[in-house]
N, C-alpha and C positions, 0 to 999 in steps of 0.2 A: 690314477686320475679319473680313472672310469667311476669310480665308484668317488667320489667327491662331491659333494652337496655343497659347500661352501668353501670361498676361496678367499683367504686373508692377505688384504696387499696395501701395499703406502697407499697412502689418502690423497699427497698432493699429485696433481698430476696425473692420476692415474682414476677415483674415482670423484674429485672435485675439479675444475678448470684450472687452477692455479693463474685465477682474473682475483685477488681481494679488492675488495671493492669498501669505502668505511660507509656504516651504517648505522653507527651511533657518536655520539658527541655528547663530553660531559665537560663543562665549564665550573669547578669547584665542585659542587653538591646536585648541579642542576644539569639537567638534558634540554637542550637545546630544540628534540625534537629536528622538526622541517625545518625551522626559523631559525635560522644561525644569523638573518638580519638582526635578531636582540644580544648577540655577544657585543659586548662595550669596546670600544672602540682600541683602549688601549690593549686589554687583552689579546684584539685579534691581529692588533701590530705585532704583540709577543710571538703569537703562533709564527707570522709568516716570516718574523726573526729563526725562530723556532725549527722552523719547516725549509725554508729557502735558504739560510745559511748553513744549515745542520745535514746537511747532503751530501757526500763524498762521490766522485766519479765512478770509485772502484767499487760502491756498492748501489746506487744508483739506480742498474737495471732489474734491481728485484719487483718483486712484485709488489712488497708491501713500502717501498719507497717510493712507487710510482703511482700505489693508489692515492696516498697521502699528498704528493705532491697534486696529483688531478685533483684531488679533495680539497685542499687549500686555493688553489686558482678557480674550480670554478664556483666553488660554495662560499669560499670566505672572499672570495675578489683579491688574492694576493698577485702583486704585477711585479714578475721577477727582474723585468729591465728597470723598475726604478726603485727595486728592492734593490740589486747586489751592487748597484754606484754608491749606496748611503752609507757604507760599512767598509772598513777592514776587517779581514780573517785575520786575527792571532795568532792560533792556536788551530788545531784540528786533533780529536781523540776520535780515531773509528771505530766502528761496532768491531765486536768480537763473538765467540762462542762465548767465552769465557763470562766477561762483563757485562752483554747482549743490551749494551746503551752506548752512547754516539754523542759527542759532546764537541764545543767549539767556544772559540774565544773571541771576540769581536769587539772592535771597536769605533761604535759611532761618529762620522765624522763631521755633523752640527755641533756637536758639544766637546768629542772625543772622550766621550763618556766610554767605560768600558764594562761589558757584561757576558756570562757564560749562559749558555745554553747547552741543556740536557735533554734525551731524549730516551727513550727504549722501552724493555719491558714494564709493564704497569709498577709489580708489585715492588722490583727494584726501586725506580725512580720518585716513588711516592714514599720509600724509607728514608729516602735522603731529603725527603722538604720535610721545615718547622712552621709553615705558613702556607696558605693558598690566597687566589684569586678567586672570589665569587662571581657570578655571572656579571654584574654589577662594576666589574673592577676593582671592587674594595678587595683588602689584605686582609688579612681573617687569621688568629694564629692556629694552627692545625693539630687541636688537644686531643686528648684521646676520643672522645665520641664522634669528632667529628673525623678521626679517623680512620675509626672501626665503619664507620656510615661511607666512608669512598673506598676503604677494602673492598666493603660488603659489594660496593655498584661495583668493581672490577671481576668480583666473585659471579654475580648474576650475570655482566658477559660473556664471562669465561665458561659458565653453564651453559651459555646458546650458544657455543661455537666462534666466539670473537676472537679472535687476537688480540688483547690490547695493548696503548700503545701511548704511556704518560708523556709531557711536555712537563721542563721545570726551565727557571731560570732566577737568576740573580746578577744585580748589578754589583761590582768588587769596587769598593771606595779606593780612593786616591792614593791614601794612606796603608793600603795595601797590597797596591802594585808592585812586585819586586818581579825577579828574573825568576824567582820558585814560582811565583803564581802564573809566569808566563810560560812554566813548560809543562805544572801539575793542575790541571785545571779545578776549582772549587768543587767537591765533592756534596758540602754540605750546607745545612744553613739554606736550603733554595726555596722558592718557593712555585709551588706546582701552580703550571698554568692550563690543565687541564689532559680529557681523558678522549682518547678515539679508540674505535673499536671495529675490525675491518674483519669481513666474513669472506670465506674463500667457496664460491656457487657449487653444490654439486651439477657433474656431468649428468644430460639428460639419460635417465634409465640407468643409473645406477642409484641399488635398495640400500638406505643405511639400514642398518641393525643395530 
């Protein structure tokens, strides 16, 4: 070790804080920037659907469930005491290694309208929608260009060190409800409700190379 010049070691926790923090927001196509006041209304009902039902206890205290949760309350104004009264949980799919996305089943209880929500890695979550939400709130169908064009935004976060971190969702019609849908939650067919992207601080005085 005397003779050592550099010393190769995990990154979280050791030369970053393991504090992520999210630092970018992409609503369809678009970045949000500072102003997450211009995300449309119903979209960011989605998210806090999205974010506050899609939460499991046993994973909860990570880092990157807690930044997102701080991120949705105090950026997007989601208010958890009159979010979880409106809903039934369904269903619940927790993250894994494996599948590295988080899913849930819920059922509104104004209409008892019923809908899933997807969650996890970018690049997965974004293979399973055929349509997105524009900033706008419009449905958009998600062709190839405009595909390769939200790869590519997942790609230029993943070059600056982001984590990212897709939202999808779809509502299941009536005529589709059976006791299979109530234990396999809809894989596909979803439509992405957008993109975060959360950065993990280096410790002060520690050199990246």
């Amino acid at each position: 070790m005397g003779s050592a010049t550099v010393i190769c070691t995990d990154k979280t926790g050791t030369l970053t804080l393991n504090q992520m923090k999210v630092t970018k927001f992409w609503a369809g196509q678009d970045s949000t920037a500072e102003d997450n006041s211009s995300v449309n209304p119903n979209v960011r009902e989605l998210f806090y659907q999205g974010v506050g039902l899609n939460t499991t206890p046993e994973i909860s205290c990570s880092s990157i469930e807690k930044a997102i949760l701080h991120w949705a309350v105090l950026d997007l104004g989601m208010d958890m005491e009159r979010l979880k009264p409106s809903y039934d949980i369904l269903q619940v799919e927790t993250c894994n290694l494996h599948k590295k996305r988080s899913g849930v089943l819920i059922k509104r209880k104004v209409d008892n309208s019923i809908h899933v929500h997807w969650k996890g890695a970018a690049e997965m979550i974004v293979a399973m929608c055929s349509r997105y939400y524009d900033s706008n709130g419009t449905v958009k169908p998600l062709e190839e260009d405009a595909r390769c064009r939200i790869e590519k935004i997942v790609q230029g976060m993943e070059a600056s060190s982001l984590r990212c971190i897709a939202f999808a969702h779809r509502r299941i019609p009536e005529e589709e409800i059976d006791h299979k849908t109530l234990r396999n939650l809809k894989e596909d067919e979803l439509i992405l409700v957008g993109i975060v992207g959360l950065k993990d601080r280096c410790r002060p005085g520690s050199p990246m190379l």
